[in-house]
C-alpha positions as CSV (number, residue, x, y, z in Angstrom):
1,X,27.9,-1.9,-28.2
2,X,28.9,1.5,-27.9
3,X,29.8,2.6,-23.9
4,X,29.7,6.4,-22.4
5,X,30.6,7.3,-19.4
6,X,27.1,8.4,-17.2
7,X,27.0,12.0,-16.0
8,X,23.6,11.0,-13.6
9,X,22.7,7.9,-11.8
10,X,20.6,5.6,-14.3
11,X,19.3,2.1,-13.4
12,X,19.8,-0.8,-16.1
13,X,16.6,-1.8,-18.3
14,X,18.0,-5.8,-18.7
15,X,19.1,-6.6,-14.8
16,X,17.6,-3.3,-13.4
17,X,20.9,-2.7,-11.6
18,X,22.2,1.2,-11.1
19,X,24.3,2.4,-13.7
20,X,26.5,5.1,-11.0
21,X,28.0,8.3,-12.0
22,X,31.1,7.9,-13.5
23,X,30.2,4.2,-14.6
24,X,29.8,3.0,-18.1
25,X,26.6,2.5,-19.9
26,X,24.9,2.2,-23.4
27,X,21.8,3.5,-25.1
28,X,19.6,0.3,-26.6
29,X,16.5,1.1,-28.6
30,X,12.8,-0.7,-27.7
31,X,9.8,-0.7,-29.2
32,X,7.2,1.2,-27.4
33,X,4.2,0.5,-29.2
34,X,2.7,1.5,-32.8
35,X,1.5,5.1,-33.6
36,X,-0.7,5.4,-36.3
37,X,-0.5,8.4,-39.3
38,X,-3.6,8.2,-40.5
39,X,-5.6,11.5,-39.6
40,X,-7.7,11.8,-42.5
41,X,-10.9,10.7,-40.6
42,X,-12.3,9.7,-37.2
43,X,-12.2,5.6,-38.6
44,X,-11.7,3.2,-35.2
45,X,-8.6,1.7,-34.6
46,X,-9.3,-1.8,-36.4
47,X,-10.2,0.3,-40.0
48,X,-7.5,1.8,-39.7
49,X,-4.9,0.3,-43.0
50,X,-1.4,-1.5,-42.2
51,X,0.8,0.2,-44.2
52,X,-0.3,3.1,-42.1
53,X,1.0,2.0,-38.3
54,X,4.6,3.1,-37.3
55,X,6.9,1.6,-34.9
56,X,7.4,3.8,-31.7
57,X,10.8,3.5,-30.4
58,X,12.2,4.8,-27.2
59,X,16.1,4.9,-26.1
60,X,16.3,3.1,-22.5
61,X,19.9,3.0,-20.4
62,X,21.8,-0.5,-19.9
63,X,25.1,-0.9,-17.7
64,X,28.3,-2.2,-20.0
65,X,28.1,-5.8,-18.3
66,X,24.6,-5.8,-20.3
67,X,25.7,-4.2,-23.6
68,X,29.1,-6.1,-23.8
69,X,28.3,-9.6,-22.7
């Protein structure tokens, strides 16, 4: 993966170890949860059609022993 150097102090989402200033680290994407983009009605959450559910995605730190194994 990709390494930056870190401008703050971050802590690792794999080994939850701190990622110091001045140390290398890499962005890794992670599923949050599901949003859904259906707004048309006020249908409860089981009615609501597959096709309409979307992946939520945040961008969490992880230290370069993580990222480059």
């Amino acid at each position: 993966m990709k390494t930056k150097k870190s401008r703050l102090d971050r802590k690792c989402d794999l080994c939850k170890g701190m990622i110091k200033k001045g140390d290398r680290y890499a962005l890794k994407s992670v599923a949050a949860g599901q949003e859904a983009t259906w707004s048309r009605d006020d249908r409860p959450v089981a009615d609501i059609p597959a096709w309409a559910w979307t992946s939520y995605r945040i961008k969490v730190p992880v230290c370069d022993v993580c990222a480059n194994p």
